[in-house]
BANURO-708830 format. One line per field, with one value per atom (N, C-alpha, C): y, z negated, x; residue in three letters; residue number from 0. Coordinates in Angstrom, 1 decimal, padded with zeros to 4 digits. Example, Ala and Ser with C-alpha at 12.3 -4.5 7.8 and 13.67 -1.06 7.14 Angstrom:
<recs>
c2 = -005.7;-004.5;-003.3;-002.2;-001.1;000.0
c3 = -007.8;-007.8;-007.8;-007.1;-007.1;-007.9
c1 = 013.2;012.3;013.2;012.8;013.7;012.9
resn = Ala;Ala;Ala;Ser;Ser;Ser
resi = 0;0;0;1;1;1
</recs>
This chain:
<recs>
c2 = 146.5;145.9;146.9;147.3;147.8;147.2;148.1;147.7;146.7;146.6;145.8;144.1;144.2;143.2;142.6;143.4;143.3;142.5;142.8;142.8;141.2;140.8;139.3;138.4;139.0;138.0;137.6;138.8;138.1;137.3;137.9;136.7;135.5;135.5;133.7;133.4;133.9;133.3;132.7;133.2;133.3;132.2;131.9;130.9;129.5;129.9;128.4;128.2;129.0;128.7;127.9;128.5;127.9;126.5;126.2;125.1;124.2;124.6;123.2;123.1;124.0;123.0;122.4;122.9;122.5;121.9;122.3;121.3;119.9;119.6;117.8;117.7;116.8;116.4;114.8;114.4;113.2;112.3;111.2;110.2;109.2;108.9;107.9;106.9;105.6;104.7;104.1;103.8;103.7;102.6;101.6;100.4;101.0;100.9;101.2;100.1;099.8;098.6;099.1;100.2;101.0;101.4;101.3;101.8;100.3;100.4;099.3;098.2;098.9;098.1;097.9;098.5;098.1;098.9;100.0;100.6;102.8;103.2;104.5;105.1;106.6;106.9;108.5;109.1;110.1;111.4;112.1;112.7;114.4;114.3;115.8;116.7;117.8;119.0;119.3;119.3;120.2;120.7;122.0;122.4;123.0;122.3;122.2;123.5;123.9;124.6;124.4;125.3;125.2;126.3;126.3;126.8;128.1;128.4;129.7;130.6;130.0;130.5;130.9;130.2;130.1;131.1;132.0;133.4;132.7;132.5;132.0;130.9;130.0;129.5;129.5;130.7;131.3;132.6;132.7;133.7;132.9;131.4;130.4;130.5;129.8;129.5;130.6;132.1;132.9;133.5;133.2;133.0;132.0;130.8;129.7;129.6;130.5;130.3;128.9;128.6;126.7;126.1;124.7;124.1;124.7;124.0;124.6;123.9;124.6;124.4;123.9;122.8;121.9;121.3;120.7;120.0;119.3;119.1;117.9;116.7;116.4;115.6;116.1;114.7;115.2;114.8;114.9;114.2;115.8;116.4;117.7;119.5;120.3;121.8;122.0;121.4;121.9;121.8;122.7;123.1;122.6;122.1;121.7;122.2;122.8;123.2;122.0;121.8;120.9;120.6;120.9;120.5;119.3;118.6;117.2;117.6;118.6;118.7;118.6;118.4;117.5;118.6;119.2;120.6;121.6;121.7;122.3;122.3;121.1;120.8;121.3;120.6;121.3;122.3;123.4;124.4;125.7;125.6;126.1;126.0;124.3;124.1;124.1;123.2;122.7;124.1;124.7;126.1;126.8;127.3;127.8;127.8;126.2;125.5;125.0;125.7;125.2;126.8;128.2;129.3;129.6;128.7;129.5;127.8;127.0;126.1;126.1;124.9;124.2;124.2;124.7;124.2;122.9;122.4;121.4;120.0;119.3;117.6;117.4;117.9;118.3;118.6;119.2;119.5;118.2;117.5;115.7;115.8;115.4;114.9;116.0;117.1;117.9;117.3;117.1;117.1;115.5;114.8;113.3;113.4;114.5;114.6;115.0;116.6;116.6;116.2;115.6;114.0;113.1;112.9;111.6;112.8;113.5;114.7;114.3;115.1;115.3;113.7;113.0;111.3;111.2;111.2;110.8;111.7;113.1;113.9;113.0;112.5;112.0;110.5;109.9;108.7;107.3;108.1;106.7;105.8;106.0;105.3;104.2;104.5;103.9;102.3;102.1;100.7;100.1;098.8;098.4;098.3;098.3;099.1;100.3;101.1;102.1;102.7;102.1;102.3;101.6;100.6;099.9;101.1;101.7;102.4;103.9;104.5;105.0;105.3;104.0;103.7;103.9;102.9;102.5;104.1;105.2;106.5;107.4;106.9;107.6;106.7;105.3;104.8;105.6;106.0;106.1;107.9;108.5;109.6;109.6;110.5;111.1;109.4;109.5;108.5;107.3;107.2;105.6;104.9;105.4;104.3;103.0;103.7;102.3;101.7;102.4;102.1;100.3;101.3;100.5;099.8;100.0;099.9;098.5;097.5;095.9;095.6;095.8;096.0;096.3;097.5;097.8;097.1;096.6;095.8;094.5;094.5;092.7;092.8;094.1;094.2;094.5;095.0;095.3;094.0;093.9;092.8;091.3;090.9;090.1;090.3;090.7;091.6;090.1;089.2;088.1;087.8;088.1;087.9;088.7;090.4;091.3;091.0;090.6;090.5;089.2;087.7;086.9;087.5;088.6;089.1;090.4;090.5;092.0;090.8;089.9;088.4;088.1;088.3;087.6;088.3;089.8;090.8;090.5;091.0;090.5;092.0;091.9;093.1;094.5;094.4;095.7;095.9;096.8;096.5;097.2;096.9;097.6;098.4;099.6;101.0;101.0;101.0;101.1;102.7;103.0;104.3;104.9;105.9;105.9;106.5;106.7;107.2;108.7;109.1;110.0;111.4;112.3;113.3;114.5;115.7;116.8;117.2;117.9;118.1;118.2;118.1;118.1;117.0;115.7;114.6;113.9;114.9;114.2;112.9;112.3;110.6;110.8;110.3;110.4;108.8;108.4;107.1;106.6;105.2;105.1;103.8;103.2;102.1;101.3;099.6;098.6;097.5;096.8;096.8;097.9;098.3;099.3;099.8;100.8;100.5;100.7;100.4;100.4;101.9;102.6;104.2;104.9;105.5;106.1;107.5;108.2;109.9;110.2
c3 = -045.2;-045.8;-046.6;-046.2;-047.2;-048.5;-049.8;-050.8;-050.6;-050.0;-050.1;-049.8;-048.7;-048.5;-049.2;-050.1;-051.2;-052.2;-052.3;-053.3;-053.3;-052.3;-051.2;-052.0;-050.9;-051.3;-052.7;-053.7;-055.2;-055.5;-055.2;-055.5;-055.3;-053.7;-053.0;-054.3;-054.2;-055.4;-056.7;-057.1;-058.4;-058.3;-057.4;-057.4;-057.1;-056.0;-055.6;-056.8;-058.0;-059.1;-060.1;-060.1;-061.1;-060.7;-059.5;-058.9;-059.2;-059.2;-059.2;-060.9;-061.4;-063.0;-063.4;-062.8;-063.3;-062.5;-060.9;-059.6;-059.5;-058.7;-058.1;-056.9;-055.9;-054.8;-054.8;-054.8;-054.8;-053.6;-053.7;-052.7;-053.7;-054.1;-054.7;-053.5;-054.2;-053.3;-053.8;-053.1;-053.5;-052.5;-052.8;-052.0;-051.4;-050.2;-049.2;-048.0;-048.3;-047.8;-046.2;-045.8;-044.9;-043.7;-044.2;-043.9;-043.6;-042.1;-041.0;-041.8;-042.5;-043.5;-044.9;-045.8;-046.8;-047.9;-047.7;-048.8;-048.0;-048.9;-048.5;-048.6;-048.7;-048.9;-049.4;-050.7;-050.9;-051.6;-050.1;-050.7;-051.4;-052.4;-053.6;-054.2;-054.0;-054.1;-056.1;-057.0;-058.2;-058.6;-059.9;-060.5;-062.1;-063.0;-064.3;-065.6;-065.9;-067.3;-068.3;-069.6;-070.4;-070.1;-070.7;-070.6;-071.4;-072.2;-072.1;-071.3;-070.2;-069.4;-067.5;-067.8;-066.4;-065.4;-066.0;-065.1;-064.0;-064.3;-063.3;-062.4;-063.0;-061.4;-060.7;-060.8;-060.7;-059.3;-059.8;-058.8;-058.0;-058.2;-057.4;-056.2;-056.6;-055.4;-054.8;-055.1;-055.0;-053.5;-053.8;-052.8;-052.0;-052.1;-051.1;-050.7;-051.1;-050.5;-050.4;-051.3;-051.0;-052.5;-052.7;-054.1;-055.0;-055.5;-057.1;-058.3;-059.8;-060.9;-061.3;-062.6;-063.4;-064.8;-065.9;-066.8;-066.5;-066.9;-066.3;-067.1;-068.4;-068.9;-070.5;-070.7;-071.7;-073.2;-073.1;-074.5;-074.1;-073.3;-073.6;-073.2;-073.2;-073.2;-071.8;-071.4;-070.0;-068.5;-067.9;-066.4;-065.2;-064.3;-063.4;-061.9;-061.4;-059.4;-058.9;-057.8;-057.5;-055.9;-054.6;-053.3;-052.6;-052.1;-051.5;-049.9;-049.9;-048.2;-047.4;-046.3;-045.5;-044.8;-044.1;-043.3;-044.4;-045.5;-046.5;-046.5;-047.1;-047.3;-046.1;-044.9;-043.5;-043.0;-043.5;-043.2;-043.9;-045.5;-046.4;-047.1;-047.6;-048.8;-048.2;-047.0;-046.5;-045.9;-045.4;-044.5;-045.2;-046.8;-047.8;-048.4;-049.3;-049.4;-048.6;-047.1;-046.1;-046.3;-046.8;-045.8;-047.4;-049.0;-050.0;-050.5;-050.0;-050.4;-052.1;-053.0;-054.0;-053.6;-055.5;-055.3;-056.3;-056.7;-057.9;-057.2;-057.3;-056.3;-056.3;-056.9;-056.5;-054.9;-054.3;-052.9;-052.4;-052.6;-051.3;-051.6;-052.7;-052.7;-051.9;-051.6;-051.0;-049.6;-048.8;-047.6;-047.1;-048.1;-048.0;-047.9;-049.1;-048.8;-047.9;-047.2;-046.0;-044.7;-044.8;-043.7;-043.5;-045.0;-045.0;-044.5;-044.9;-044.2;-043.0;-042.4;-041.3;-040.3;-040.3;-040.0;-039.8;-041.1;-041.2;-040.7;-040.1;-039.9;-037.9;-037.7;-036.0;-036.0;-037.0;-037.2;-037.2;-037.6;-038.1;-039.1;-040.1;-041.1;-041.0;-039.7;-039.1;-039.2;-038.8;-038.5;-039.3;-039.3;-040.7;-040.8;-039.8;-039.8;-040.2;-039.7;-040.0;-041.3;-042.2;-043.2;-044.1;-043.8;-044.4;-044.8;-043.9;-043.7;-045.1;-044.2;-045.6;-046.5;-046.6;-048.3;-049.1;-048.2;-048.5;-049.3;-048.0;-048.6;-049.9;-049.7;-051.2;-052.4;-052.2;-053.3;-053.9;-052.7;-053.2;-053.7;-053.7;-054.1;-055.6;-056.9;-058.1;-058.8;-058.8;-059.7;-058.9;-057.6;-056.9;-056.8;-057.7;-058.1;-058.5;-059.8;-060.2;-061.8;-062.0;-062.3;-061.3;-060.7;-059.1;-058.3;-057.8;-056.3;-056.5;-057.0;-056.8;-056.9;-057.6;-057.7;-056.1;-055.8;-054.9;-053.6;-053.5;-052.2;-052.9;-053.3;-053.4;-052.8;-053.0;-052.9;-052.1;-051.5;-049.7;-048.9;-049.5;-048.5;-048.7;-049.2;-049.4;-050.1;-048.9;-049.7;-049.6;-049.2;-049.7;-051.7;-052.1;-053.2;-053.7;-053.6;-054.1;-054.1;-053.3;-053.0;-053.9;-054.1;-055.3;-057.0;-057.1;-057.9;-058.1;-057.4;-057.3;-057.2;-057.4;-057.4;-058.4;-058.7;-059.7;-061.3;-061.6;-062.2;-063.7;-064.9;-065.9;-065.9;-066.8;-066.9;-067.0;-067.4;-067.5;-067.1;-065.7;-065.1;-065.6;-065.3;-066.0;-065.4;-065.5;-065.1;-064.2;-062.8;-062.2;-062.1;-063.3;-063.0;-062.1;-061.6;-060.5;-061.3;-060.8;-061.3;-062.1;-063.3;-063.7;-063.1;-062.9;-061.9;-062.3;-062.2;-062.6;-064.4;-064.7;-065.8;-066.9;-066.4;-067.9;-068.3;-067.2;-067.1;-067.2;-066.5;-066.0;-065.3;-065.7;-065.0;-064.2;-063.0;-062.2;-062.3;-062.6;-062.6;-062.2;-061.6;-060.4;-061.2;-061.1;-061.3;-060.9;-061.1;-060.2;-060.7;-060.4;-059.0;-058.7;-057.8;-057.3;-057.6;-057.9;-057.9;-056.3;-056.2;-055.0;-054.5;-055.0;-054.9;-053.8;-053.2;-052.4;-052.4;-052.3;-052.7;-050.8
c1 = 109.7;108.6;107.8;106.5;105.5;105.6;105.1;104.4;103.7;102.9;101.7;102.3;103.4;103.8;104.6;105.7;106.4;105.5;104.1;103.6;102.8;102.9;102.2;103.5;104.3;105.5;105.6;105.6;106.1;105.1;103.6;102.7;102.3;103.2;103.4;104.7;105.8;106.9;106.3;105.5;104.6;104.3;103.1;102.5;103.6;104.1;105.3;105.9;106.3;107.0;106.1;104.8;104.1;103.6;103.7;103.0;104.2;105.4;106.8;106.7;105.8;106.3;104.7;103.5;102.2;101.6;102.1;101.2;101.8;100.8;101.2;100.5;101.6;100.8;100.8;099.6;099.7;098.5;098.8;097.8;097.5;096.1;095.6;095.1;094.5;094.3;093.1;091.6;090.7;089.9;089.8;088.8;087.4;087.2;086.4;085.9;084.3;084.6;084.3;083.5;083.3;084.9;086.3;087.2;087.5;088.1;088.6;089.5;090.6;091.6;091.1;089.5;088.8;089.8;090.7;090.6;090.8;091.2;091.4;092.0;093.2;094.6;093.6;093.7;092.8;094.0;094.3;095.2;095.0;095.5;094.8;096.3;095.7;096.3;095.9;096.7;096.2;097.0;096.8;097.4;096.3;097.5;096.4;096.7;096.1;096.6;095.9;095.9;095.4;093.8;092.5;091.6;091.6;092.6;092.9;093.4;094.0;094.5;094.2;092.9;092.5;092.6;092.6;092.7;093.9;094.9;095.6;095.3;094.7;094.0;093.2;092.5;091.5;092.3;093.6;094.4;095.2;095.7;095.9;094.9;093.6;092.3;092.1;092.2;091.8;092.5;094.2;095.3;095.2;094.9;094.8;093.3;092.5;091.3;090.6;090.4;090.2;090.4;089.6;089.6;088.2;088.6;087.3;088.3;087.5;088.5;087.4;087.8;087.1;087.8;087.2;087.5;088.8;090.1;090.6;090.3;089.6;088.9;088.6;087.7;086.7;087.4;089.1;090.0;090.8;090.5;091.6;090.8;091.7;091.0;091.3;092.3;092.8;092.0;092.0;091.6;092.4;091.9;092.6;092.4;092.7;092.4;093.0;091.5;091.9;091.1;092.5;091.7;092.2;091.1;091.3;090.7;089.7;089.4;090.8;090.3;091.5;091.2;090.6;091.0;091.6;091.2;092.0;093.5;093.6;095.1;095.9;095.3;096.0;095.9;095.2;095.0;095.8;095.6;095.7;096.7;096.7;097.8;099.2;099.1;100.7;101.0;100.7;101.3;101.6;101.0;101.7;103.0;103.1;104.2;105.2;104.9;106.4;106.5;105.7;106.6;107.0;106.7;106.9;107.7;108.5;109.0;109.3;109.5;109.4;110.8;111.7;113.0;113.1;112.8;112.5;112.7;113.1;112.6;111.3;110.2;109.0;108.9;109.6;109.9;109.4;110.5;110.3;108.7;108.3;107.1;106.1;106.1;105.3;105.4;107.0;107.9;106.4;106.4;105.8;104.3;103.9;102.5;102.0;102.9;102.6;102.6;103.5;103.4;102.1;101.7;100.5;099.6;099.1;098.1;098.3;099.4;099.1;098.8;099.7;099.2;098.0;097.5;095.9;094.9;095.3;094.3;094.8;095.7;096.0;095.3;095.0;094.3;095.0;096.4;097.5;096.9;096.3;096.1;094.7;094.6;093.1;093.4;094.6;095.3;095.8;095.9;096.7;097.8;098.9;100.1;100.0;099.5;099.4;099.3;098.1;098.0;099.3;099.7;100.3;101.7;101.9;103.2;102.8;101.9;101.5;101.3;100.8;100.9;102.3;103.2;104.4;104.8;104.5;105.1;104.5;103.3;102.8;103.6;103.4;103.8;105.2;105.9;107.3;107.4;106.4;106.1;105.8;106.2;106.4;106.6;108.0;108.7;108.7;108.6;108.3;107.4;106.5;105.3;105.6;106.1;106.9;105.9;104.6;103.4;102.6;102.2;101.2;101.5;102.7;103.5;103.0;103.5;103.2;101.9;100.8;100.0;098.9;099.6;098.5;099.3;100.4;101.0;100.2;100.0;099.1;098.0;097.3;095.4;095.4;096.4;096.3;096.4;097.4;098.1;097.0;096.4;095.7;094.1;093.5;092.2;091.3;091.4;090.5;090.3;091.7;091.9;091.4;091.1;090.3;089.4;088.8;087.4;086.6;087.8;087.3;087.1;088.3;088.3;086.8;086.5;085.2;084.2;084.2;083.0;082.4;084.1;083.8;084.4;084.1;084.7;083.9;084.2;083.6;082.4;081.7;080.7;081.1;082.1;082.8;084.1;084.4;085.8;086.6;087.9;088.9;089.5;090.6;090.5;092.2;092.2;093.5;094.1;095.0;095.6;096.9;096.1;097.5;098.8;099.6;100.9;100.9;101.1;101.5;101.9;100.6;101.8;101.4;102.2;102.1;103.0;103.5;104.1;103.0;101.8;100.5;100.3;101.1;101.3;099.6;098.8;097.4;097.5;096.5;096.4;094.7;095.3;093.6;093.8;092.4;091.9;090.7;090.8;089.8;089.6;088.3;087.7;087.7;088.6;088.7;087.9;086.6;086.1;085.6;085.6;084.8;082.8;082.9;080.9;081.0;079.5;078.7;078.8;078.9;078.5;079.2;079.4;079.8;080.1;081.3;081.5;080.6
resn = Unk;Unk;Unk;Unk;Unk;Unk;Unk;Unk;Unk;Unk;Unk;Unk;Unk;Unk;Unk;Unk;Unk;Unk;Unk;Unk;Unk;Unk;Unk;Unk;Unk;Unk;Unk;Unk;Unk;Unk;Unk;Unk;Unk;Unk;Unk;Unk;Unk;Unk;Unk;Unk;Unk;Unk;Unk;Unk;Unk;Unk;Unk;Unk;Unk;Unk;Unk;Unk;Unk;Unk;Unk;Unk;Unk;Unk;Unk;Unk;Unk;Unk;Unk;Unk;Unk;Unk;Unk;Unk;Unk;Unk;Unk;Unk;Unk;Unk;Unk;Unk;Unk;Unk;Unk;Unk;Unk;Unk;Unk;Unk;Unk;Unk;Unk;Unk;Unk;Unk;Unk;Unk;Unk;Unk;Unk;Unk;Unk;Unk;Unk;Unk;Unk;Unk;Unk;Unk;Unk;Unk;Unk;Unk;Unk;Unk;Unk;Unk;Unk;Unk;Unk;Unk;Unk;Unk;Unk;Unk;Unk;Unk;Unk;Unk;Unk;Unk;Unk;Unk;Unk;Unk;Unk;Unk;Unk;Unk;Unk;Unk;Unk;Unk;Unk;Unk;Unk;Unk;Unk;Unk;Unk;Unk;Unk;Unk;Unk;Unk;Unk;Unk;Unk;Unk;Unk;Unk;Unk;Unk;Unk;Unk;Unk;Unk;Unk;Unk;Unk;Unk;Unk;Unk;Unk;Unk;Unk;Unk;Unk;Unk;Unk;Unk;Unk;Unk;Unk;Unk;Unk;Unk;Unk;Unk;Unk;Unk;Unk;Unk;Unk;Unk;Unk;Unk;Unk;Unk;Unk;Unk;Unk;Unk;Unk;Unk;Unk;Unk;Unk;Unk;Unk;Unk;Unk;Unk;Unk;Unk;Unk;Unk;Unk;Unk;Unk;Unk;Unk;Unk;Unk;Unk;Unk;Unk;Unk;Unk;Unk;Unk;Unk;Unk;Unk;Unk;Unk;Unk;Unk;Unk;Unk;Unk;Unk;Unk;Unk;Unk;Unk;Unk;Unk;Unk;Unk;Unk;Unk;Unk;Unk;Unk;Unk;Unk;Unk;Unk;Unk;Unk;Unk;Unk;Unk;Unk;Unk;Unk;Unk;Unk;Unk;Unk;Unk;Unk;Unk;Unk;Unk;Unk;Unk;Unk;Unk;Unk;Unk;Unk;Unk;Unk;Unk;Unk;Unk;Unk;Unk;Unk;Unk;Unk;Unk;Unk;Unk;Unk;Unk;Unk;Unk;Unk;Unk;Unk;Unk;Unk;Unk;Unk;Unk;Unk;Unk;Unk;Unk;Unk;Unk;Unk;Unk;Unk;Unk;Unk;Unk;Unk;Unk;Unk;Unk;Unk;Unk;Unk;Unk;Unk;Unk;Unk;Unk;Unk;Unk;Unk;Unk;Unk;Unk;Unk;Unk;Unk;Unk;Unk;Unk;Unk;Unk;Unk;Unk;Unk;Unk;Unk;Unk;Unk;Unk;Unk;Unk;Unk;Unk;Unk;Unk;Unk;Unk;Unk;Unk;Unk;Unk;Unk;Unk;Unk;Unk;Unk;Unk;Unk;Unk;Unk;Unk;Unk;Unk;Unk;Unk;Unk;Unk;Unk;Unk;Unk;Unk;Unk;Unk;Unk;Unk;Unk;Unk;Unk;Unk;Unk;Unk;Unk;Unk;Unk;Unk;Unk;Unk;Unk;Unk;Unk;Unk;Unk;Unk;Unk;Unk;Unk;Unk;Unk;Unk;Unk;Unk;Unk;Unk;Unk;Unk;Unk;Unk;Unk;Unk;Unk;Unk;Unk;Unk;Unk;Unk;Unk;Unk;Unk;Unk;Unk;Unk;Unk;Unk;Unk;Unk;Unk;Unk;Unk;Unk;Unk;Unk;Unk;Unk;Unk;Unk;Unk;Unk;Unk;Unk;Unk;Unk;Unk;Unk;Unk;Unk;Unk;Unk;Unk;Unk;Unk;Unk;Unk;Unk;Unk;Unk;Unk;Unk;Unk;Unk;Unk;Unk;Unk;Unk;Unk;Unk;Unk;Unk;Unk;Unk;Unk;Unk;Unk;Unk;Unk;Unk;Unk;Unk;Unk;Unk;Unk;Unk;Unk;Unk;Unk;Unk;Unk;Unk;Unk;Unk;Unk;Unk;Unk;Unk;Unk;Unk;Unk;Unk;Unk;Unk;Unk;Unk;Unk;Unk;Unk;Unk;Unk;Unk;Unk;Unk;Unk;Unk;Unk;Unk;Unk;Unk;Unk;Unk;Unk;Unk;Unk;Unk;Unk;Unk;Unk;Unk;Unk;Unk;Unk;Unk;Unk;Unk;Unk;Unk;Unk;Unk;Unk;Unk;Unk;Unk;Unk;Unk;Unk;Unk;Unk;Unk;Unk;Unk;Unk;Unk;Unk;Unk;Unk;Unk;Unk;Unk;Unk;Unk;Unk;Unk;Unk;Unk;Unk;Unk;Unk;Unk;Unk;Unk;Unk;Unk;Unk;Unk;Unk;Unk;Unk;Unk;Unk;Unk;Unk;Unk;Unk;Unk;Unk;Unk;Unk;Unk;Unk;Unk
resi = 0;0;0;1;1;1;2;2;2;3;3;3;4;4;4;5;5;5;6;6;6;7;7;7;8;8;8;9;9;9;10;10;10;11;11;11;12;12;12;13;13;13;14;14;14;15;15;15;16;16;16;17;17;17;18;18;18;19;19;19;20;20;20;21;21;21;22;22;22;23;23;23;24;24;24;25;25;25;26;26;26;27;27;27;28;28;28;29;29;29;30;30;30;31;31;31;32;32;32;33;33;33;34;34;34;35;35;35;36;36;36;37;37;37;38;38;38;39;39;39;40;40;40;41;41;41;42;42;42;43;43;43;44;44;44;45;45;45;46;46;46;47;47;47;48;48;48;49;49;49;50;50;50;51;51;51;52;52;52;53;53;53;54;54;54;55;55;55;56;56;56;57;57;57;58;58;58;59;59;59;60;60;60;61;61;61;62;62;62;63;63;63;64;64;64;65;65;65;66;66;66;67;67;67;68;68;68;69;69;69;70;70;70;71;71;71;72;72;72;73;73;73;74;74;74;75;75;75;76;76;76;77;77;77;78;78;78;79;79;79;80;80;80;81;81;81;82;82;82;83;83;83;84;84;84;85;85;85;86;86;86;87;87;87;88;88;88;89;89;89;90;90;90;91;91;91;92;92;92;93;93;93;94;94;94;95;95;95;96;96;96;97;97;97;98;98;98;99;99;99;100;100;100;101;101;101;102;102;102;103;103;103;104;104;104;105;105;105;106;106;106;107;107;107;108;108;108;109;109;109;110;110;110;111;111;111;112;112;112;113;113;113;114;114;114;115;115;115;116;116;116;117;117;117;118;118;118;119;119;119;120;120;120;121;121;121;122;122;122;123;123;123;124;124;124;125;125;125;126;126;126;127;127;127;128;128;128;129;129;129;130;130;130;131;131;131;132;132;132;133;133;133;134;134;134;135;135;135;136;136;136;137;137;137;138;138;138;139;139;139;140;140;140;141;141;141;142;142;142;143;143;143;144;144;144;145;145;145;146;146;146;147;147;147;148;148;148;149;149;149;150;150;150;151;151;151;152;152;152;153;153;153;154;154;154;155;155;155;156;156;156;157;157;157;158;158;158;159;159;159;160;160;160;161;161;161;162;162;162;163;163;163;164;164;164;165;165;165;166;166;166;167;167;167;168;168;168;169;169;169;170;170;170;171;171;171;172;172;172;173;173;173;174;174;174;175;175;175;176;176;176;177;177;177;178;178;178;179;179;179;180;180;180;181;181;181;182;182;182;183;183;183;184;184;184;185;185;185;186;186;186;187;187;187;188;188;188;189;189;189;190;190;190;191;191;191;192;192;192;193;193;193;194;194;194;195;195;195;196;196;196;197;197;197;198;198;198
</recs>
């Protein structure tokens, strides 16, 4: 092994280490009236630190080639990388993290997120089996989803009821958070009813 390649490797180790105590892989779940089953499976790659510190994920993105860093919100100092492209993740993120594996039980949840990736990039999740299955696996990803899980098997499974509820919402909706993930214990949160707006 060259220097150079000695020098690759500790910096994949580096990163795979820093990512099992500050990254997360997760799948949020977001109503879409445009998507055949009326919601969406939006699966996101991060890793957060403090804004003193960015230099390091700045040498993360820089190694995976892919993502942009941002605010993780406007109550803290901290930075977050963060890639959701779907050629990304399958290109970039997952091929990294299978040749620089997570020893942490952080692992499964990678083993899962890379599954729903790849699924969805074959157009499993097109169907409502399909999606339904899915889901099933994110939900069971960082702690079970023992937040959501009931929750979003209801809005799935009975989207007439969503839809009385988005009818008939009060002026100001209220805020469905997904599960807790990452050790900075960041919360991504989505707006239920949904606005009109479209990413």
């Amino acid at each position: 092994m060259t220097g150079a390649d000695n020098q690759q490797e500790r910096l994949d180790s580096y990163i795979a280490g820093y990512v099992d105590g500050e990254g997360s892989f997760s799948v949020s779940v977001q109503r879409n009236e445009s998507c055949r089953v009326g919601f969406q499976l939006l699966p996101e790659f991060h890793v957060s630190q403090n804004g003193d510190r960015a230099q390091v994920l700045e040498l993360i993105r820089g190694r995976l080639d892919c993502g942009y860093i941002k605010p993780n919100s406007s109550r803290d100092r901290a930075l977050v990388l963060v890639v959701r492209k779907r050629g990304d993740l399958l290109g970039r993120v997952i091929p990294f993290f299978e040749r620089n594996p997570l020893l942490s039980p952080k692992q499964r949840d990678f083993e899962k997120f890379a599954g729903i990736v790849r699924e969805m990039a074959l157009g499993h999740h097109r169907t409502l089996a399909g999606f339904d299955r899915l889901l099933e696996l994110a939900l069971s990803m960082n702690g079970d989803g023992r937040f959501r899980k009931v929750l979003w098997r209801e809005l799935v499974a009975s989207p007439e009821s969503s839809e009385t509820a988005r009818q008939t919402r009060p002026a100001r909706a209220r805020k469905i958070q997904s599960e807790l993930h990452g050790d900075m214990q960041s919360q991504a949160e989505m707006t239920w009813p949904p606005s009109t707006a479209r990413e």
